[in-house]
C-alpha positions in Angstrom: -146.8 116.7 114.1 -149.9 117.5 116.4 -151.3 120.7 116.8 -154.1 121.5 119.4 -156.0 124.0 119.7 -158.3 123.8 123.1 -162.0 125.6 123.6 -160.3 128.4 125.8 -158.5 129.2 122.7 -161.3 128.8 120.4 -163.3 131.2 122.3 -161.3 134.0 122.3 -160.0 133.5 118.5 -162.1 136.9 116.7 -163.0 134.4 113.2 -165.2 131.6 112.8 -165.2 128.5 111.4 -162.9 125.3 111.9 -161.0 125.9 108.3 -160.5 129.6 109.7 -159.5 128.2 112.7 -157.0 125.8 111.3 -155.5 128.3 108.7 -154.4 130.5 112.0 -151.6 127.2 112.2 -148.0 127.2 110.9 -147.9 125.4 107.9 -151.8 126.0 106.8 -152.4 128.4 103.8 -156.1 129.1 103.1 -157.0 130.1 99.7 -160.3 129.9 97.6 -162.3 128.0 100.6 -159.8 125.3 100.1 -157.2 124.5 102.5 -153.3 123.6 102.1 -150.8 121.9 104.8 -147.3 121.7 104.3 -147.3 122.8 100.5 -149.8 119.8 99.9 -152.5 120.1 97.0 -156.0 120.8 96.9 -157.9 117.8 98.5 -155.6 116.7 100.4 -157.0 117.1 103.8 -159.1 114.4 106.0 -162.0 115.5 108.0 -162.5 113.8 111.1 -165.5 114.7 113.9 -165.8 112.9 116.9 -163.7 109.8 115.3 -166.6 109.1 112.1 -165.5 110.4 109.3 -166.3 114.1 108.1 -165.1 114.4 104.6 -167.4 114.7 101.3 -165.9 111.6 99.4 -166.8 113.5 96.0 -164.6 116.6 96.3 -162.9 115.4 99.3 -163.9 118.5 101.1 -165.1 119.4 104.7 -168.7 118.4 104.7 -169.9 118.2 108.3 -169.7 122.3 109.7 -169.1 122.4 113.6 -170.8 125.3 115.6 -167.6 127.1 116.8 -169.2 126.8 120.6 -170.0 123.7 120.3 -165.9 122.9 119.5 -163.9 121.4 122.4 -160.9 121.0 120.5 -159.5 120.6 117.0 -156.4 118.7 116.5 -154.4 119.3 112.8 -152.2 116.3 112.7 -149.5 116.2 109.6 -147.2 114.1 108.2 -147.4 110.7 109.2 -150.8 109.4 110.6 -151.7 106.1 113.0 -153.3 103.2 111.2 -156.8 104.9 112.8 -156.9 107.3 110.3 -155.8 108.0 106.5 -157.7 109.2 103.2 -154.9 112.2 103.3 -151.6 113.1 102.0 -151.3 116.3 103.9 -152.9 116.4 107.1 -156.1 115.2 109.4 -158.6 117.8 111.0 -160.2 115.7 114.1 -162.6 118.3 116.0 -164.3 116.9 118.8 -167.6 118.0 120.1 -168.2 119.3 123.5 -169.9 116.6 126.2 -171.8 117.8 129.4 -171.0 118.2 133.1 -172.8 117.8 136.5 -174.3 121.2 136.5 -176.4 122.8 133.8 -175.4 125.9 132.2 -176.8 128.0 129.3 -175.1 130.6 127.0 -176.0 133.2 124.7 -174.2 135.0 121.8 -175.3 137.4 119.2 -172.9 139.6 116.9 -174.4 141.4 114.1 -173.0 144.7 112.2 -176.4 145.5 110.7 -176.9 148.5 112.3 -177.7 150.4 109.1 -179.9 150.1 105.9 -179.1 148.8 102.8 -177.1 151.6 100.7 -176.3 153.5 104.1 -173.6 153.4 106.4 -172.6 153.4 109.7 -169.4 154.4 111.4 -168.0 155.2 107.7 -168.8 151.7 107.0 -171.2 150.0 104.9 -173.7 147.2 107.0 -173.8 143.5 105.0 -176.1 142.4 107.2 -174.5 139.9 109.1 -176.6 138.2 112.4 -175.3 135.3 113.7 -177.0 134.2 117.2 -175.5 130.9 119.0 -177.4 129.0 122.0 -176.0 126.2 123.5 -177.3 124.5 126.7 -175.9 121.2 128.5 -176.2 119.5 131.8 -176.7 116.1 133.2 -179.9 113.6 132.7 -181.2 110.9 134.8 -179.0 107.8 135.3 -175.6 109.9 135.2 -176.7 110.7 131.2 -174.7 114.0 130.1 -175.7 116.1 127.2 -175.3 119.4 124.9 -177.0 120.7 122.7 -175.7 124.0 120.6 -178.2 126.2 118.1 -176.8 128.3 115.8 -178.5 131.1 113.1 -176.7 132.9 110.2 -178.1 135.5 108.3 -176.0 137.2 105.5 -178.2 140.0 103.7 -175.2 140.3 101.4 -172.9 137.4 100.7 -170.7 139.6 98.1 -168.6 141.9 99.8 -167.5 144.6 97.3 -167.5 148.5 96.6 -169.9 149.5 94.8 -170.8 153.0 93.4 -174.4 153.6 93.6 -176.3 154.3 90.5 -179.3 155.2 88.7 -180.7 154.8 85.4 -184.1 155.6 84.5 -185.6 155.7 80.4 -183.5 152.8 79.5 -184.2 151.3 75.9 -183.3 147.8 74.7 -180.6 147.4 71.8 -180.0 144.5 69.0 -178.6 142.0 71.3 -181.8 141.3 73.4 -184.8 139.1 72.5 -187.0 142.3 72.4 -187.4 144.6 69.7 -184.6 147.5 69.8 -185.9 150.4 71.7 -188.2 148.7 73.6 -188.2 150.4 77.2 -187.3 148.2 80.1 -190.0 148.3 83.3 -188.4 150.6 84.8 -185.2 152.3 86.4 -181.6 150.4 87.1 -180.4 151.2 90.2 -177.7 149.6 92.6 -177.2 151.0 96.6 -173.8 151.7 97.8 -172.2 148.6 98.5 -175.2 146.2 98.1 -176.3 144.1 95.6 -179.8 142.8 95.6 -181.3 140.0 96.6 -178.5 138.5 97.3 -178.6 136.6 100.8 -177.8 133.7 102.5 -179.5 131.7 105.5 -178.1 129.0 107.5 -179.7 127.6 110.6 -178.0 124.7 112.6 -178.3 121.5 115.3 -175.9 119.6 117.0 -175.5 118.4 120.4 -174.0 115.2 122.2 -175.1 112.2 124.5 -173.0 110.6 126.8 -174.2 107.2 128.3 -171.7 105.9 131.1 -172.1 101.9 132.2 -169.1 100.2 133.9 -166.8 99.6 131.7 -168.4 101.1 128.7 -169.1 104.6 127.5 -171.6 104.9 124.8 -171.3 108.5 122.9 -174.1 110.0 120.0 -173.2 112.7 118.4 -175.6 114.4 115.9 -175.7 117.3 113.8 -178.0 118.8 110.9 -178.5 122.2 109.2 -179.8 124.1 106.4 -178.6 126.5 103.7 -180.8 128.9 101.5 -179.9 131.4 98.9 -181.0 132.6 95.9 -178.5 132.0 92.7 -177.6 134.1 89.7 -177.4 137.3 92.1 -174.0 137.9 92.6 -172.2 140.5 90.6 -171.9 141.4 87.6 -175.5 138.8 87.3 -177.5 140.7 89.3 -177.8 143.2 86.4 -178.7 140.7 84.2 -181.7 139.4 86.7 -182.8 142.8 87.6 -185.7 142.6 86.3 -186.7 138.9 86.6 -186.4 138.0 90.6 -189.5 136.2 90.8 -187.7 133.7 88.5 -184.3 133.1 89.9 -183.8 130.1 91.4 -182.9 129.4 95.3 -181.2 126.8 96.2 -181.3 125.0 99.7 -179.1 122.4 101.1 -179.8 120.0 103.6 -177.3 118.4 105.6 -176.9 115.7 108.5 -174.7 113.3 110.3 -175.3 111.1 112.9 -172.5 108.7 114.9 -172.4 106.7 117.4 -169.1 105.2 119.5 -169.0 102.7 122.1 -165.3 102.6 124.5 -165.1 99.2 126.1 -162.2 99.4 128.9 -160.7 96.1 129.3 -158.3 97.3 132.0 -156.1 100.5 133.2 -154.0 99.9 129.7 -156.4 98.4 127.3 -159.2 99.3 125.5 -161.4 99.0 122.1 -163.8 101.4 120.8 -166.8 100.4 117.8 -168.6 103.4 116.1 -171.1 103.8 113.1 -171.6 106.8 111.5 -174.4 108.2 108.4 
């Protein structure tokens, strides 16, 4: 079974990201960041972008993240696959990457709900500050050379979304289970805004484009891709208590990610052909 799912779609689909994308299909259940096709397990799933390989052979996850512009389609094959792909008992996840035409053409889109401050609220709703801008531009290149080229930042001032009481708590002592001496007065007060827990974002800013190179009977297609993830740890709830007072010492972690790959198509006639890629 092949199910498609074509950029026209993808635009007008309100969630983001390719696993949200692919839990929208019959047979797909999402649940804690994993996904499961046709009662498969955990794991189960082959990641595939623009025919390399996409699939963190540690935790056999999805480990190469596809601007949702940048997404011509997705295809979620299951059951039984062709002898061009495996590595899955449940189903394959191919998303291909958009190409260039003969015109160029730029596009802009920015969705945010962080119209209000930390601990206020707008609309009756609290603001989790949540930017995410997306530029992609394409067109064609001397010698008939298409390209595209997508830019994406994400901001997330609060990655835990949860309700929260606010509080305040000033005079606070230490007891017997701390390092300190008991009654020893902490720096100063405790307090949480509604809805928000401190220092506890998340950054993400991406790359990706494509190359197409047409000779006669060969097309040669680059794809590339990299991005970058910050955020600090230990800040999520209930830790953020237990950091309060130390934030200058809380790690931050930052993840760097690319993938590169390269396919040549050699058409041999109007029936035949061979393709050769490489991918890091």
């Amino acid at each position: 079974t092949v199910r498609m799912t074509t950029q026209e779609t993808i635009r007008n689909i309100p969630v983001r990201g390719l696993q949200n994308i692919l839990a929208l299909e019959a047979g797909v259940v999402q649940q804690g960041g994993n996904l499961y096709v046709r009662g498969g397990r955990s794991g189960e799933v082959a990641y595939f972008v623009d025919g390399a390989t996409a699939t963190n052979p540690l935790f056999n996850t999805q480990s190469v993240g596809i601007i949702q512009e940048a997404l011509e389609e997705i295809q979620l094959q299951s059951g039984g696959y062709t002898a061009e792909f495996g590595g899955a008992n449940s189903g394959i996840a191919r998303a291909t990457v958009r190409t260039g035409g003969n015109e160029f053409k730029a596009t802009l889109d920015y969705q945010t709900d962080d119209f209000a401050a930390p601990g206020n609220q707008f609309l009756s709703t609290s603001s989790f500050g949540y930017r995410n801008a997306v530029l992609t531009v394409s067109g064609p290149l001397p010698y008939d050379v298409k390209f595209f080229l997508a830019g994406q930042h994400n901001f997330l001032r609060n990655r835990q979304a949860m309700w929260l009481e606010p509080f305040k708590f000033e005079n606070l002592v230490t007891d017997e289970l701390g390092a300190r001496p008991v009654g020893t007065p902490l720096p100063g007060p405790v307090e949480l805004k509604r809805n928000h827990l401190y220092n506890n974002w998340q950054e993400e800013n991406s790359l990706q484009g494509t190359i197409l190179v047409p000779f006669d009977r060969i097309k040669l297609r680059f794809t590339g891709n990299y991005s970058t993830n910050e955020l600090p740890l230990a800040n999520d709830w209930p830790n953020t208590l237990a950091n309060y007072f130390r934030q200058d010492r809380t790690l931050r972690q930052t993840t760097d990610s690319y993938f590169a790959g390269l396919r040549a198509t050699h058409v041999l006639g109007s029936h035949t052909f061979y393709e050769i890629g490489i991918s890091y």
